[in-house]
C-alpha positions in Angstrom: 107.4 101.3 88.6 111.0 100.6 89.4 112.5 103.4 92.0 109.3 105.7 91.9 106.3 106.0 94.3 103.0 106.2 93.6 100.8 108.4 95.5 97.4 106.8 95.4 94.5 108.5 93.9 91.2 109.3 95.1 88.3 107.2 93.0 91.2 105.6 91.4 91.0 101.8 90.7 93.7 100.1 91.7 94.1 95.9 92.3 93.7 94.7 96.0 95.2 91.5 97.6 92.2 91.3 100.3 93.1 87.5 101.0 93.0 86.3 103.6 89.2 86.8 103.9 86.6 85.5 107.0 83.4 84.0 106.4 80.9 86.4 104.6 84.1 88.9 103.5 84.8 89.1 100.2 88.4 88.1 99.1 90.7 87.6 96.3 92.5 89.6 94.0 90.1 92.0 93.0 89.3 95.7 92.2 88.9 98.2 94.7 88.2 101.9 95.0 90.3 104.5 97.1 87.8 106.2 99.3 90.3 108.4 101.4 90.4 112.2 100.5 93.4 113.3 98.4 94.8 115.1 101.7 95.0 111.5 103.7 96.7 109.8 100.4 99.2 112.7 100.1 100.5 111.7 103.2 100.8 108.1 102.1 99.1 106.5 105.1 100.1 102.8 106.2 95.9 102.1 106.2 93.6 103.0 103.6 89.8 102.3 103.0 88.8 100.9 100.1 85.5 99.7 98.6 86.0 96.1 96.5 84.3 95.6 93.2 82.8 92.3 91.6 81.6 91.8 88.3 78.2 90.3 89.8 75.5 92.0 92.0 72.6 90.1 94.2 69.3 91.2 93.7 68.9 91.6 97.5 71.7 94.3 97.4 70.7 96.5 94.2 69.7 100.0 96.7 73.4 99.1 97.8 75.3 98.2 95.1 76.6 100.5 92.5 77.4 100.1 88.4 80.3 101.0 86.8 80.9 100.3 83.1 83.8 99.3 81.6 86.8 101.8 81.2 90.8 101.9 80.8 91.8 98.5 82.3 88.6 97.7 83.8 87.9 95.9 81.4 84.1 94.3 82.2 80.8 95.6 83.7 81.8 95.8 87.9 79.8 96.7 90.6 80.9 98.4 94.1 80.3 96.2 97.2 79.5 98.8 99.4 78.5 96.3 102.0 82.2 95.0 102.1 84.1 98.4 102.3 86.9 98.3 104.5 90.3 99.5 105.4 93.7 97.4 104.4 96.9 97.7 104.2 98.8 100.1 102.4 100.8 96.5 101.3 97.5 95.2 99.7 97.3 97.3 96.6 98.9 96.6 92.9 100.0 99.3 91.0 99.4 101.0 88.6 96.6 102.7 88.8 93.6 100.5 86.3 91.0 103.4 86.3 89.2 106.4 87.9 85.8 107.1 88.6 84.6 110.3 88.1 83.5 112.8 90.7 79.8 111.7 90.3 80.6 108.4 90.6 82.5 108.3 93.7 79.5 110.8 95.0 77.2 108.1 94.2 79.2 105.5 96.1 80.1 107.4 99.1 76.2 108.5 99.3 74.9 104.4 99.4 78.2 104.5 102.5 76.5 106.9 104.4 73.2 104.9 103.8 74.5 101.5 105.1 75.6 103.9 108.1 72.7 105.4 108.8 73.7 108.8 107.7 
């Protein structure tokens, strides 16, 4: 997108560059979630939180992790690893937009958040 901004979108999929990572944190070029509300992402904020995705779970984390199945240019089974969400850069995200969950979906996610919380 060549002269146009992007305003981020909640749910939406988008790549994130979450190199470098530190011990246990999960890196690479992966998926990630937009967890901000649409209000914060209107105002295009320099920091966004974000929940990664991988295409594998661990047994250990299954009341954490959640499935999503395939859809527009996410193209294999991913899971959210709500254990690793975390705020980034603004810098760190590829456009365009891959996907978007759907309101139950992000429900579901933000609802294992408050969990790991103790909400």
């Amino acid at each position: 997108m060549v002269g146009q901004i992007e305003i981020l979108t909640r749910g939406g999929v988008y790549l994130g560059k979450l190199n470098p990572a530190k011990h246990a944190e999960i890196g690479k070029v992966r998926p990630v979630i937009i967890l901000n509300s649409q209000l914060i992402l209107d105002s295009a904020p320099p920091v966004i939180f974000i929940c990664p995705l991988s295409s594998q779970s661990q047994k250990e984390f299954s009341n954490l992790h959640y499935e999503l199945n395939p859809r527009d240019k996410l193209r294999v089974k991913s899971y959210a690893l709500i254990e690793h969400c975390r705020s980034i850069s603004l810098n760190r995200i590829v456009y365009p937009r891959i996907g978007q969950l759907s309101k139950s979906e992000l429900d579901n996610i933000l609802n294992r958040l408050q969990r790991l919380v103790g909400l």
